[in-house]
N, C-alpha and C positions, 0 to 999 in steps of 0.2 A: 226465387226473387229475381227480379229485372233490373237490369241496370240502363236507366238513359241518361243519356248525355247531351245537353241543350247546347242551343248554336253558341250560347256565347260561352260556355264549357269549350266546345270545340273552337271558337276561334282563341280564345288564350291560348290555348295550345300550340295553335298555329302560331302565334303573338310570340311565345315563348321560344319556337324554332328561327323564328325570323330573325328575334334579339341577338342569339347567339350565330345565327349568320351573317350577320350586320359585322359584329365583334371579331369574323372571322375566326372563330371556331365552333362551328356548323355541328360537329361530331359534340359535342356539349350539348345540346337544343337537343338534338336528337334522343340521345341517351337520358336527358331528363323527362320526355315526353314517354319514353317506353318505362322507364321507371314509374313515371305517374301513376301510366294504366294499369302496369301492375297494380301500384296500390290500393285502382278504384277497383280492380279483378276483386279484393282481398274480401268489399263491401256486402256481398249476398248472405255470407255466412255470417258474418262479424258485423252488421249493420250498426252495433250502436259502438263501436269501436272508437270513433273519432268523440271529442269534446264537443259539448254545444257551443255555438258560436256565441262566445263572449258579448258582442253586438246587440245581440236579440235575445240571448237567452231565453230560446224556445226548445223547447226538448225535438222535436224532430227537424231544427234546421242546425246542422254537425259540420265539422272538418276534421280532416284527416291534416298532418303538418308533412308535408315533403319538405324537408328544407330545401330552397328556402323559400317554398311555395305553401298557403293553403288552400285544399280542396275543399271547396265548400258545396255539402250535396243537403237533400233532403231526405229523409227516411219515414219514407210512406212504408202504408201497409203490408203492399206488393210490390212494391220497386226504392229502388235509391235512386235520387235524380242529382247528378252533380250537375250544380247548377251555376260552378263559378271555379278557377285557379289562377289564384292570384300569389303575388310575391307576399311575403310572411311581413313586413310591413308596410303593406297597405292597411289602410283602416275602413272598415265598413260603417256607414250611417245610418240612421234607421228608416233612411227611404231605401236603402240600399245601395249608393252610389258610392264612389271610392273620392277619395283624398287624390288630387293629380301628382299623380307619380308613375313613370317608367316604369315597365317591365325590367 
């Protein structure tokens, strides 16, 4: 099983490193971002590991809770697709946009 990871997967990520370089402690961002990947590493084996997304309540659209972040992927056939990491209170709508709020 495949794992991708969409631009805007990858730009929280980056969002997530920035914050904490903002904040001036850079080694925080960092260390949350390799932890992530771990987590999303965990997804090929373990696909249905994470909860459906409360939100939508569809069975193949899941997260994983990093606190205090969620990864929010999808689990397709052949692949997991994270397709979001957001902070753990943000709120999802069912167009899928978030509530404004700060990394």
């Amino acid at each position: 099983m495949k794992i991708l990871i969409s631009d805007s997967a990858f730009n929280d990520l980056e969002a997530i490193k920035e914050h904490y370089l903002e904040e001036r402690v850079p080694q925080i961002g960092i260390e949350f971002v390799v932890e992530i990947i771990k987590h999303i590493e965990t997804l090929p084996t373990n696909p249905e590991i994470g909860r459906k997304v409360p939100e939508f309540n569809e069975k193949n659209i899941r997260e994983l809770i990093h606190s205090p972040f969620r990864i929010v992927y999808l689990n397709e056939e052949r692949s997991v697709h994270v397709i979001r990491v957001w902070r753990s209170g943000r709120l999802l709508n069912l167009t899928g946009t978030l509530t404004n709020e700060k990394i």
